[in-house]
C-alpha positions in Angstrom: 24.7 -16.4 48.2 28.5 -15.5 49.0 29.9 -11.7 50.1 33.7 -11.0 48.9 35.4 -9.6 52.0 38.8 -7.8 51.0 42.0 -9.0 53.2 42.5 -5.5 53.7 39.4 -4.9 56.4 41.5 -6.4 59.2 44.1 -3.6 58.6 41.2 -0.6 57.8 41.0 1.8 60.6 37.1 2.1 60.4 37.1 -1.3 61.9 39.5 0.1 64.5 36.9 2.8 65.2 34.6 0.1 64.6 35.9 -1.9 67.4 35.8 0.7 69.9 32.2 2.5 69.1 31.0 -1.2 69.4 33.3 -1.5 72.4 34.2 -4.8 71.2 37.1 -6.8 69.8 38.4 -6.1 66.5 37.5 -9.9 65.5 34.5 -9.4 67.3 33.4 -5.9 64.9 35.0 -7.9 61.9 32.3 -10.4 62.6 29.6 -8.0 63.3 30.1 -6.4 60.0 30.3 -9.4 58.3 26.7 -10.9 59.3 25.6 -6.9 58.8 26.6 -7.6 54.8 25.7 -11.2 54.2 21.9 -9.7 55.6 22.2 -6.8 53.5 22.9 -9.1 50.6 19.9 -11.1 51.2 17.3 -8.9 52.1 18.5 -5.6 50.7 20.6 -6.3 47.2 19.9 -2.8 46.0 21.7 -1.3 49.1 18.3 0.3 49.8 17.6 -0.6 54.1 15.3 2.4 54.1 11.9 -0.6 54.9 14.1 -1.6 58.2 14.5 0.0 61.4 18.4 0.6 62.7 17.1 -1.8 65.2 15.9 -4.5 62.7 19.5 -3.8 60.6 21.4 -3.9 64.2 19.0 -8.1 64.5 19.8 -8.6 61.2 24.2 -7.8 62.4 23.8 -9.9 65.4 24.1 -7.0 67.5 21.7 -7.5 70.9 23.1 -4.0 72.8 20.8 -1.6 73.8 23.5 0.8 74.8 25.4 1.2 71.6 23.7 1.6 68.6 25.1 -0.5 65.9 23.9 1.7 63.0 25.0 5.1 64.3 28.7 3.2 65.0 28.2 2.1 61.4 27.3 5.6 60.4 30.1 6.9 62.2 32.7 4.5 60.8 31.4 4.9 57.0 30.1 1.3 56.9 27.0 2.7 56.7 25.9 5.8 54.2 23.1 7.7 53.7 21.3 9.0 50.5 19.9 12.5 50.6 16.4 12.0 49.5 
């Protein structure tokens, strides 16, 4: 399975904000987001995470921080959206 990632990202402010929610590097965030979709894209293809916990989508990223939590910067940074029920 392969994810198109747009040569725009680097330049998108949300991986700015990204960056600094995460309190990482922007290469580092880039990265971050990128393992966040290529797991999305295996184990959720309809975009639907609602059977994982933030902190099963967070393993699924990469992301080991307890301090920051990788979904809410997602959230935040509109990488990650949620559906009203």
């Amino acid at each position: 399975m392969w994810i198109s990632v747009e040569n725009e990202l680097r330049q998108d402010p949300r991986l700015t904000r990204l960056a600094r929610g995460l309190k990482v590097s922007k290469v580092t965030a880039y990265g971050y987001l990128v393992w966040f979709w290529q797991w999305a894209a295996a184990y959720c293809p309809s975009g639907d995470m609602s059977n994982f916990t933030p902190e099963e989508i967070a393993e699924g990223a990469g992301w080991a921080s307890k301090t920051v939590s990788f979904c809410s910067e997602l959230r935040k940074c509109d990488f990650l959206l949620l559906q009203p029920d």
